[in-house]
C-alpha positions in Angstrom: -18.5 -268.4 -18.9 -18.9 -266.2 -22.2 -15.6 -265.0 -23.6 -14.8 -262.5 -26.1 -13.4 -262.6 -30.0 -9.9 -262.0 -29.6 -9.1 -261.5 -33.0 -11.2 -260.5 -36.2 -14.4 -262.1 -37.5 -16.9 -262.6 -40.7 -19.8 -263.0 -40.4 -21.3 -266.3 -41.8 -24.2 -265.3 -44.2 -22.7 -262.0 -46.8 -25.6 -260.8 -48.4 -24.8 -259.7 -52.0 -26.1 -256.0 -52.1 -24.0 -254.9 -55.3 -27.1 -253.6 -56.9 -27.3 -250.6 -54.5 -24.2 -248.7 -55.4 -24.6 -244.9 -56.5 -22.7 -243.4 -58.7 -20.2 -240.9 -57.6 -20.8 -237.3 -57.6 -18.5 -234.7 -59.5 -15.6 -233.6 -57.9 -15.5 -229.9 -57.1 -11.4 -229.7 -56.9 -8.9 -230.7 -59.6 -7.1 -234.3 -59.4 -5.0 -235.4 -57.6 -8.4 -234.1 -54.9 -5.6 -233.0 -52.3 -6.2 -230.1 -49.6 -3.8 -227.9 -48.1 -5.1 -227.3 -44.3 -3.5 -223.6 -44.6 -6.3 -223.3 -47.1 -8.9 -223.5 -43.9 -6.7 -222.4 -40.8 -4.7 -219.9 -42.3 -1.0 -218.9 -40.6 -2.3 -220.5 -37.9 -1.0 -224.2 -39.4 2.4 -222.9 -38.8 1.7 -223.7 -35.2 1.3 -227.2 -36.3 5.0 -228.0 -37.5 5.7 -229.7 -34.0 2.7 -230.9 -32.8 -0.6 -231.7 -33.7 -3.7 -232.8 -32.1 -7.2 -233.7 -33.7 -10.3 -235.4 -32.9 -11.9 -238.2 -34.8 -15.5 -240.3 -34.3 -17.7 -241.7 -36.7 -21.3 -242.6 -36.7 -22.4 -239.4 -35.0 -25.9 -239.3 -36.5 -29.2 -241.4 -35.4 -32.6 -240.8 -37.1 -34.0 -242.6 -33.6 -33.3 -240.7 -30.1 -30.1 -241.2 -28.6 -29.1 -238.7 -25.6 -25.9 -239.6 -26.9 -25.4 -237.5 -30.1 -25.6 -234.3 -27.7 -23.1 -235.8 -25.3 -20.3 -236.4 -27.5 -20.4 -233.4 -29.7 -20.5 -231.0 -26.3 -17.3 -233.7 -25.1 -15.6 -232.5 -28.4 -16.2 -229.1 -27.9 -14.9 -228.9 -24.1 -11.5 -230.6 -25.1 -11.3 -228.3 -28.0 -11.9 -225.6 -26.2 -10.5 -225.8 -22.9 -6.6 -225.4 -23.7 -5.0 -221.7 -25.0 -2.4 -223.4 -26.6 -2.6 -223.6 -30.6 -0.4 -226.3 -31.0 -2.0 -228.4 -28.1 -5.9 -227.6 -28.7 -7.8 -229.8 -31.0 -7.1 -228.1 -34.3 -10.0 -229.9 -36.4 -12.3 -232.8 -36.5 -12.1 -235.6 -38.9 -15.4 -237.2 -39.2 -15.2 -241.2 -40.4 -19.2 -240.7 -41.8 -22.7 -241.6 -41.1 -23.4 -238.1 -40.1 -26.6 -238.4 -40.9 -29.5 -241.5 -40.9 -30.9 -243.3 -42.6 -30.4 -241.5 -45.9 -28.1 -238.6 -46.8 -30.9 -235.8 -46.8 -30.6 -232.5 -46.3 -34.2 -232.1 -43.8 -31.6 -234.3 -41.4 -28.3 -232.1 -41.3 -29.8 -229.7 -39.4 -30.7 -231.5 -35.8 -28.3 -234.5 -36.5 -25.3 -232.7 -37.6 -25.3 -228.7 -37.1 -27.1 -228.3 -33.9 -24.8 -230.9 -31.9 -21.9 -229.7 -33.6 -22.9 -225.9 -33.4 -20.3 -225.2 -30.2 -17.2 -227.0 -31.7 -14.7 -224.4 -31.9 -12.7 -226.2 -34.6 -13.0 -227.0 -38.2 -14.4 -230.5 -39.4 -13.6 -232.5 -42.2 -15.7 -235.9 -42.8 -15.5 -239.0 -45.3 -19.3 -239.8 -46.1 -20.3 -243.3 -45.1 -22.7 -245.4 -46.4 -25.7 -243.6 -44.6 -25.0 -240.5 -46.0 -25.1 -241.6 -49.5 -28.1 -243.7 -49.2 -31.4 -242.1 -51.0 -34.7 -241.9 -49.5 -37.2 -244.0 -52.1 -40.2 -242.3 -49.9 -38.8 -238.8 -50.5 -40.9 -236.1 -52.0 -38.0 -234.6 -53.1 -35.5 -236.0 -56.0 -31.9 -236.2 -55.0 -28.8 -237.9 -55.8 -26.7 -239.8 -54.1 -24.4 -237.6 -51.8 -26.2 -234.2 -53.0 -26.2 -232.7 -49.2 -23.0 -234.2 -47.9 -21.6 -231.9 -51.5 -23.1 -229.2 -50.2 -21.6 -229.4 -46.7 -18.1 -230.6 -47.2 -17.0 -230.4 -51.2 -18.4 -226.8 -51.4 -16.3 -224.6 -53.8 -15.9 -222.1 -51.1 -16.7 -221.5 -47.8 -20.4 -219.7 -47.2 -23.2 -220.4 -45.1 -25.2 -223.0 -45.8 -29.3 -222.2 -46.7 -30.8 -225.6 -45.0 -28.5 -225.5 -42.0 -31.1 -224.1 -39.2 -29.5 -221.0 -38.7 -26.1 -222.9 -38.1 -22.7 -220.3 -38.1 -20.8 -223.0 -39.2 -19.9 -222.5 -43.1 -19.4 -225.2 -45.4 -16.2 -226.7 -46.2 -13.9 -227.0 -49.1 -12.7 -230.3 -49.8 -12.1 -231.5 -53.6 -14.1 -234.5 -53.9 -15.7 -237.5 -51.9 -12.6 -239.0 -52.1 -9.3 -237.0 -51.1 -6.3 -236.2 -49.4 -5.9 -233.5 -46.6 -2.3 -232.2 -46.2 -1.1 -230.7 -42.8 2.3 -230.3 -41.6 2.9 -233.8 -39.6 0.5 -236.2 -41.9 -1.4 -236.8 -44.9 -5.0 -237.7 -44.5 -5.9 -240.2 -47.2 -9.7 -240.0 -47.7 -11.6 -243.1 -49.2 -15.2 -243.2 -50.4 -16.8 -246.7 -50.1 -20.3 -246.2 -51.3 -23.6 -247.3 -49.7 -23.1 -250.9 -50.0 -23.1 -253.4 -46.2 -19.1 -254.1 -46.5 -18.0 -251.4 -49.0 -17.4 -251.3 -53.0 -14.6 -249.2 -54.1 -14.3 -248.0 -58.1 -11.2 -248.7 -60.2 -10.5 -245.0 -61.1 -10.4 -244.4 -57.0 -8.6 -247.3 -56.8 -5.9 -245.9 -59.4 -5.8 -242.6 -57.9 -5.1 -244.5 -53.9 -2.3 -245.9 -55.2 -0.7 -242.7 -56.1 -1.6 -240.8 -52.8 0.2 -243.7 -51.2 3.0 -243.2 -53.4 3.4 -239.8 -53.2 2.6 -239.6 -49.2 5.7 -241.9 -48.7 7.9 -239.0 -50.3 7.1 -237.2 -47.3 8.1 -240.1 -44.6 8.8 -240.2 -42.2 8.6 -236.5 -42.0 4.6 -236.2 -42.2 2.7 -240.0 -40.9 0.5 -241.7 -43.6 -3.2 -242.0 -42.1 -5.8 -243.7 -44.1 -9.6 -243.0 -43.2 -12.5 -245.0 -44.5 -15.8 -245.6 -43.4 -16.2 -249.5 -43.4 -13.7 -251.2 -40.8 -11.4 -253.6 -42.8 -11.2 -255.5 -39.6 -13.8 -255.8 -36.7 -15.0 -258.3 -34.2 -18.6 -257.4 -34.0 -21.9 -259.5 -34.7 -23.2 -256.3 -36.7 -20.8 -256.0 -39.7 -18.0 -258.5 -38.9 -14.9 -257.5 -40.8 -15.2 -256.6 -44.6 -13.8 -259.0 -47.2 -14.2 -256.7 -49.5 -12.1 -253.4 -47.6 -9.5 -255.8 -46.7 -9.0 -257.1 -50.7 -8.7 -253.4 -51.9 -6.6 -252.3 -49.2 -3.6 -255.2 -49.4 -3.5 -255.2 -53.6 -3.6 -251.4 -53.2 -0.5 -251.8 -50.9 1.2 -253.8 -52.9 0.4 -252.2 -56.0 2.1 -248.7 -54.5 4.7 -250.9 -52.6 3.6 -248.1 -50.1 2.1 -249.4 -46.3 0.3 -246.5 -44.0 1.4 -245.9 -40.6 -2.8 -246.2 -39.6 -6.0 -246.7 -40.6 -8.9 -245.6 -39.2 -12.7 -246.7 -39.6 -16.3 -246.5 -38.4 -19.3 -248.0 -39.5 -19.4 -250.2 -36.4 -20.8 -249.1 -33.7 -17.9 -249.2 -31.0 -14.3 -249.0 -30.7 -11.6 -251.3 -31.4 -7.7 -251.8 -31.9 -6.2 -253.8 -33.8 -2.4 -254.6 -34.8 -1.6 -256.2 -38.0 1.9 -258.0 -38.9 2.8 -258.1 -42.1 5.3 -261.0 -43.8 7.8 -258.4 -43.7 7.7 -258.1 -39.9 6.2 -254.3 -40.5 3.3 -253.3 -37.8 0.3 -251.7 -38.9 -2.7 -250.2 -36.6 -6.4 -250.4 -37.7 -8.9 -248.5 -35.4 -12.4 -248.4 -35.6 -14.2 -245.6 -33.6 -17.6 -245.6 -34.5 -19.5 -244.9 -30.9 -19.9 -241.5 -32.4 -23.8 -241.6 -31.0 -25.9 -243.6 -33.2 -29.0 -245.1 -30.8 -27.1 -248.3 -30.7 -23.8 -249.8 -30.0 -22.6 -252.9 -31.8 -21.1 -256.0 -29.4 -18.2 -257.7 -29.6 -18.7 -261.6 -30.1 -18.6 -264.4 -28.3 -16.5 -267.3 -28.6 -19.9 -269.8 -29.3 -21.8 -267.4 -31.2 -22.6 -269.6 -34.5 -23.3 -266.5 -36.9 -19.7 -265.8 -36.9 -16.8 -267.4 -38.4 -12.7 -266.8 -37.0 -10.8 -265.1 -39.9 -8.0 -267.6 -40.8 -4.9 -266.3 -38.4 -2.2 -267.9 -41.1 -3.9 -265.8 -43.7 -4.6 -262.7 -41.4 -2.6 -261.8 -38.9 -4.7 -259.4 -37.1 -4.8 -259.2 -33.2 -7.6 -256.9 -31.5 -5.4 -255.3 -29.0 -8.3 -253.8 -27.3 -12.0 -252.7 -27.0 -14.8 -251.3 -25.7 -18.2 -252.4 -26.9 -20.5 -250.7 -24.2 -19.6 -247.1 -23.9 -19.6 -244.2 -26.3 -16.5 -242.4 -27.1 -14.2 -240.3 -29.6 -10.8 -240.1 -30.0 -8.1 -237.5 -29.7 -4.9 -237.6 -31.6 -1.7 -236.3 -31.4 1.5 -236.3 -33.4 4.3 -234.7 -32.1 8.0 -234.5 -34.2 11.0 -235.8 -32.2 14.3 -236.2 -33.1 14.3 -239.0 -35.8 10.8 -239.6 -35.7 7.3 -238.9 -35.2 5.1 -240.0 -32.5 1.2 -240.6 -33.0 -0.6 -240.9 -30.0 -4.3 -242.4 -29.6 -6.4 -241.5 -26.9 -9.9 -243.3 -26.4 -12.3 -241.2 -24.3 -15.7 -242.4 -23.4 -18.8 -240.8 -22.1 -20.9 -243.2 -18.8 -24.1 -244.1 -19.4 -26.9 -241.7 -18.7 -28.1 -242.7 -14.4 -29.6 -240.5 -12.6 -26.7 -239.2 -11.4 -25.2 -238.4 -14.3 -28.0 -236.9 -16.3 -26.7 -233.6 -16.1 -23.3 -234.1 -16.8 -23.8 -234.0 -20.2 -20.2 -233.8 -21.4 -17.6 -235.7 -18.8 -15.5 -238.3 -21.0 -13.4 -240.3 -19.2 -9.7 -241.9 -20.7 -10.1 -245.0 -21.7 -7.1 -245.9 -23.1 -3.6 -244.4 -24.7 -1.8 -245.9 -27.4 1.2 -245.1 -30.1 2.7 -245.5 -33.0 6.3 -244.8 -33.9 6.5 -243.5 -37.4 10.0 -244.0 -38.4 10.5 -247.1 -37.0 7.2 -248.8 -37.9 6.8 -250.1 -34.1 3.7 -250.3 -32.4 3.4 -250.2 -28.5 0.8 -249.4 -25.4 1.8 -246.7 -23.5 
């Protein structure tokens, strides 16, 4: 019998693709890159002081055909839609990249990213993965590196956007690729890890992480530290594996700021997983990757006997995949609500059945999958 990983994974053979990293585009916003969500929702953040709820997925795009891209952008738009309340309705998406394959064009936003996404009712906000700042070297057109995803997201203000189809949706505002989006209940810390397999991370981010850290834990445990970045530090896939690299900035950039987040979430592989990490200091912190966002395929977990992979060293790590599913595309919803002496973040894991006969027309059913939280002020992890 054929068992599952239990706990992270590299893979054996790292290719060394450092030759393929783009240089970084200007940023449109002024250092320290942060956002104020009242800057896109208006007076209606103030409904947000209590309670929050937002939807996240990554890897939404797919140059090949996959039924799938449709499915979980109309999924996204029913829950956002479906409840009057302010405070209980999706207020925005946060996209964790690849919104587009296989290179960052802008002749691909319009039927990978702004058709599917045409219904959501909600704003969305995106870190770019390593898809979308790839170049096409068979491309009539010159570009650089992130050129479109600029366009979309870092615009200087909001307006519609020429080479979106005919899309409503106008472009957003954020300050640079990397950055920090501020709401009422959490700050949003937005990395950039370039177009490399496992992620590369420059020194002047690097410098400018540590002081969003710093400066986010001013605000605990009133407002939760989240973390978002494309590559998963941690993953048990045969795909990617977990990323040497993404775990090595993130710890020295934790102890640089002396500053731990409450979460971190990833895509880049093509399923979703849990994972709790237990730090010397007995502190709890959760890593998610949700990247079933509707790329044509999904990425397995691996076996026990599978002899391209290699266990990740539990005295050195200790990382425990709490949960996953590997066969099923899905999103998640979020919510952080403010309670007495502490805030509550809870995960909820929806996924979408596969396309049968029987199901061909029900385009946008997800199911719940599972429910997790995280306590904010007293750094404890549990399953609801």
């Amino acid at each position: 019998m054929n068992l599952k990983r239990t706990t992270p994974v590299f893979l054996n053979h790292l290719l060394d693709d450092s030759h393929v990293v783009k240089p970084l585009p200007h940023p449109t916003g002024t250092y320290p890159y942060r956002l104020n969500i009242r800057e896109v929702l208006g007076d209606v953040s103030w409904f947000l002081k209590q309670r929050m709820s937002f939807h996240m997925v990554g890897d939404t795009g797919s140059v090949r055909h996959s039924a799938f891209q449709s499915r979980i952008a109309s999924a996204l738009a029913q829950q956002a839609g479906e409840n009057p309340s302010a405070s209980e309705k999706p207020a925005f998406l946060f996209h964790l990249g690849d919104i587009v394959y296989n290179h960052g064009e802008a002749s691909e936003y319009p039927k990978q990213f702004f058709a599917p996404y045409e219904d959501y009712p909600a704003p969305i906000f995106a870190i770019a993965g390593n898809h979308d700042g790839d170049i096409n070297p068979a491309s009539d057109l010159v570009y650089q590196s992130l050129d479109t995803f600029m366009d979309v997201f870092c615009d200087t203000y909001r307006r519609k956007i020429m080479f979106a189809g005919g899309s409503k949706r106008l472009s957003m505002i954020q300050p640079n690729v990397y950055w920090t989006l501020q709401t009422p209940l959490a700050n949003f810390i937005g990395l950039y890890a370039n177009v490399t397999k496992h992620g590369t991370i420059a020194v002047e981010q690097r410098e400018w992480f540590i002081e969003e850290l710093r400066n986010a834990n001013m605000h605990r445990p009133d407002q939760a530290i989240i973390v978002c970045l494309h590559h998963a530090p941690y993953s048990a896939d045969t795909n990617h594996g977990s990323s040497p690299a993404m775990i090595a900035f993130l710890e020295r950039a934790f102890e640089a700021a002396e500053v731990k987040p409450d979460i971190v979430f990833s895509g880049h592989v093509h399923n979703y997983q849990r994972f709790t990490k237990t730090y010397e200091d007995g502190s709890l912190v959760s890593y998610v990757v949700a990247g079933a966002g509707g790329y044509a395929d999904l990425h397995p977990i691996a076996l026990v006997d599978d002899p391209r992979i290699a266990d990740m060293d539990s005295e050195v790590h200790q990382v425990r995949l709490e949960n996953f599913c590997d066969d099923r595309f899905g999103f998640l919803k979020i919510n952080i609500e403010k309670k007495e002496d502490e805030l509550l973040l809870t995960g909820e894991y929806y996924t979408l059945d596969p396309i049968t006969p029987i199901h061909v027309h029900d385009r946008s059913e997800a199911t719940l999958f599972e429910r997790f939280s995280v306590s904010i002020r007293n750094r404890t992890y549990s399953l609801c």
